[in-house]
C-alpha positions in Angstrom: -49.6 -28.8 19.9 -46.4 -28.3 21.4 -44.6 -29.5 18.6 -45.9 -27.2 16.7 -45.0 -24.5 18.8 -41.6 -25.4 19.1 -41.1 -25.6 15.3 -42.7 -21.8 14.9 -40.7 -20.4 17.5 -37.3 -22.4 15.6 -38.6 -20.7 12.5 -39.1 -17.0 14.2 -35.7 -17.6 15.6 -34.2 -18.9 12.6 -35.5 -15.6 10.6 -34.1 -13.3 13.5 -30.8 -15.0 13.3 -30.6 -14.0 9.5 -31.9 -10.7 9.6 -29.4 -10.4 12.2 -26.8 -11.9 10.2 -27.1 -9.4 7.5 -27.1 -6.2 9.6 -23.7 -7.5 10.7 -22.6 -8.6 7.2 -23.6 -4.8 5.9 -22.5 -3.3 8.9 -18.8 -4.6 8.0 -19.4 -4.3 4.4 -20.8 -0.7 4.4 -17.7 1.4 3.6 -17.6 -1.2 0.0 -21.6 -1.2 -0.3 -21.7 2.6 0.0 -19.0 2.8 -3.0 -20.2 4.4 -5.4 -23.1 6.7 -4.0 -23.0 10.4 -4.2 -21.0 11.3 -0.9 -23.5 13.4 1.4 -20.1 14.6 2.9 -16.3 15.1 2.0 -15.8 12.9 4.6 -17.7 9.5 3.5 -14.1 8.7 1.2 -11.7 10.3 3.7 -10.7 6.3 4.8 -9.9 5.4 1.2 -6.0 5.3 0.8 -4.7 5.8 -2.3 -0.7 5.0 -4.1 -1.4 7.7 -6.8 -0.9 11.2 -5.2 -1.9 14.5 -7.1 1.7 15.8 -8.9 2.5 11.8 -9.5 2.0 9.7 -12.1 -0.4 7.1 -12.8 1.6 3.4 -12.9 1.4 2.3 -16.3 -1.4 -0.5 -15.7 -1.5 -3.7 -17.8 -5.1 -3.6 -19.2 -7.2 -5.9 -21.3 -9.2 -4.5 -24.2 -12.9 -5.8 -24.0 -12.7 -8.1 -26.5 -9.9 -9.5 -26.2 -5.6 -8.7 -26.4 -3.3 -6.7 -23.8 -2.3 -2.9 -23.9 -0.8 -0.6 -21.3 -1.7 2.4 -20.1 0.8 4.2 -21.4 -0.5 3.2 -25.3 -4.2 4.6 -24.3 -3.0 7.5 -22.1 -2.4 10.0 -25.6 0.7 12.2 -24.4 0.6 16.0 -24.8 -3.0 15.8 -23.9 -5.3 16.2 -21.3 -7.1 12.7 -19.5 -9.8 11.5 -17.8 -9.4 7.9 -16.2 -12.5 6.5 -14.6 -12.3 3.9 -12.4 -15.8 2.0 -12.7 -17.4 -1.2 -12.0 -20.6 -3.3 -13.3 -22.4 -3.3 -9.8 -22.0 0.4 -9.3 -25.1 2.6 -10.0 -23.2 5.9 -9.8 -20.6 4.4 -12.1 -23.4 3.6 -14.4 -24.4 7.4 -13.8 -20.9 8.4 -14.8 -19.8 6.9 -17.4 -23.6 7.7 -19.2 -22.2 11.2 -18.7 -19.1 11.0 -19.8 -20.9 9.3 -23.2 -23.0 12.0 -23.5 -19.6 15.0 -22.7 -17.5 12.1 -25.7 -17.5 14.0 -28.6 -16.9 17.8 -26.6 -14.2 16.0 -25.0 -12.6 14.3 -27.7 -13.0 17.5 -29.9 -11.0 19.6 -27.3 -8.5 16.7 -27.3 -9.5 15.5 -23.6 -8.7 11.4 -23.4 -11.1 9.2 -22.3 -10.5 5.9 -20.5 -12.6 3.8 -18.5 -10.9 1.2 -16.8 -13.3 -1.4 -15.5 -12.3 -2.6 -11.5 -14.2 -5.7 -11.1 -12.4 -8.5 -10.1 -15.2 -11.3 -11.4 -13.6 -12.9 -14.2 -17.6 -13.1 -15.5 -18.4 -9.2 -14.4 -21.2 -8.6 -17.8 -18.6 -5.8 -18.7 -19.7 -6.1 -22.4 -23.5 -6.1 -21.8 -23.1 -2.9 -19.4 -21.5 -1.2 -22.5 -23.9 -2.4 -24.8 -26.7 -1.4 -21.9 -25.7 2.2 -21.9 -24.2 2.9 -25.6 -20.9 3.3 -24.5 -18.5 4.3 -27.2 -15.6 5.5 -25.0 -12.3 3.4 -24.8 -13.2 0.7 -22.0 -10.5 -1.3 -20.6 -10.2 -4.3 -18.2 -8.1 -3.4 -14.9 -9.0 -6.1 -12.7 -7.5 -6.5 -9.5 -4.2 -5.8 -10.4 -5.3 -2.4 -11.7 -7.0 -2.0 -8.0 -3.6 -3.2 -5.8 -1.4 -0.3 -7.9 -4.1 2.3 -7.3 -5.6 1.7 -4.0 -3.3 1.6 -0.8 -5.5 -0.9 1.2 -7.9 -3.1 0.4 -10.6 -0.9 0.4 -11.4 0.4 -3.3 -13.9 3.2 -4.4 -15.2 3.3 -7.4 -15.7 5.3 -9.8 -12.5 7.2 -9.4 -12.1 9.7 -11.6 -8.7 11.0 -12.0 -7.4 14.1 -14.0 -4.5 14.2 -16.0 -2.3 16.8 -17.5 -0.8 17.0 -20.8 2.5 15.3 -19.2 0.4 12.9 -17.4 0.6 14.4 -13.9 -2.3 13.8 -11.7 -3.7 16.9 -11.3 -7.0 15.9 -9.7 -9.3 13.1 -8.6 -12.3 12.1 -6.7 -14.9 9.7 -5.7 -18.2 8.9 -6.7 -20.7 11.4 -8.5 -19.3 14.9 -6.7 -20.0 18.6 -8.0 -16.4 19.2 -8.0 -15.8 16.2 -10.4 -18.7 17.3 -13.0 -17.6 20.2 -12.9 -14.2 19.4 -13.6 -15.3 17.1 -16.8 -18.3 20.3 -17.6 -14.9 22.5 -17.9 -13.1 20.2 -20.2 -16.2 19.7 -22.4 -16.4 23.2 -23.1 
């Protein structure tokens, strides 16, 4: 009988010391995890760091068209107009929010000469970038950043997605943001129009 005692309470205190385990492991992982969500505050980003600033220039990131071959950038980025450049991933629900949006804004966009480019941030070599398209009827240009695309955006580590950034017709950074914010749809609402 004690036996069996002694084997429930080694189960109890097994299940404890995972539960446990995970608070920790989402405690540390909670600024990435949260990535993504609509902010409640301007202040759930303010530890993100980034290398663009607003009146810079993007760096002219080596991307990899889904499907296969190498562009840059700067052949995507169409000068003497407007961009958006969305920073996404696969695991991200308010990416997946996003970029439906930004599907649905295409055409009003494109019309008024606004480019589009998504530039995916996973850094799984297997991320099921094609099947996420496929999933949400995405005709906008999508490119493949990586990690590379992540260390010549964000400062640290740390990286937020989606990241939406604005560009002028020079391709200045004239504005960006995390997540799903009312200052970023209304930003893309404007351009649509």
């Amino acid at each position: 009988m004690k036996l069996n005692n002694l084997t429930h309470l080694i189960k109890v205190f097994t299940v404890y010391v995972n539960v446990f385990s995970l608070l920790i492991a989402f405690h540390f992982a909670l600024p990435q995890a949260t990535f993504g969500a609509k902010p409640s505050s301007p202040d759930k980003y303010s530890q993100i760091e980034l290398k663009i600033k607003i009146g810079g220039k993007l760096p002219d990131l080596q991307l990899e068209k889904v499907g296969g071959g190498a562009t840059k950038l700067s052949n995507v980025v169409v000068s003497g107009h407007k961009s958006i450049v969305v920073m996404w991933a696969t695991w991200c629900s308010a990416c997946a929010r996003l970029m439906t949006s930004l599907e649905k804004s295409r055409v009003s966009l494109q019309s008024n000469k606004i480019n589009l480019v998504g530039i995916n941030a996973d850094i799984e070599k297997n991320a099921p970038i094609g099947s996420f398209i496929a999933d949400k009827k995405l005709q906008l240009p999508i490119y493949v950043g990586g990690i590379e695309a992540d260390k010549r955006i964000f400062a640290k580590r740390e990286v937020a997605v989606p990241l939406t950034i604005f560009l002028d017709e020079n391709g200045t950074v004239t504005d960006y943001g995390f997540g799903l914010s009312d200052k970023i749809i209304n930003n893309i609402n404007t351009l649509a129009q």
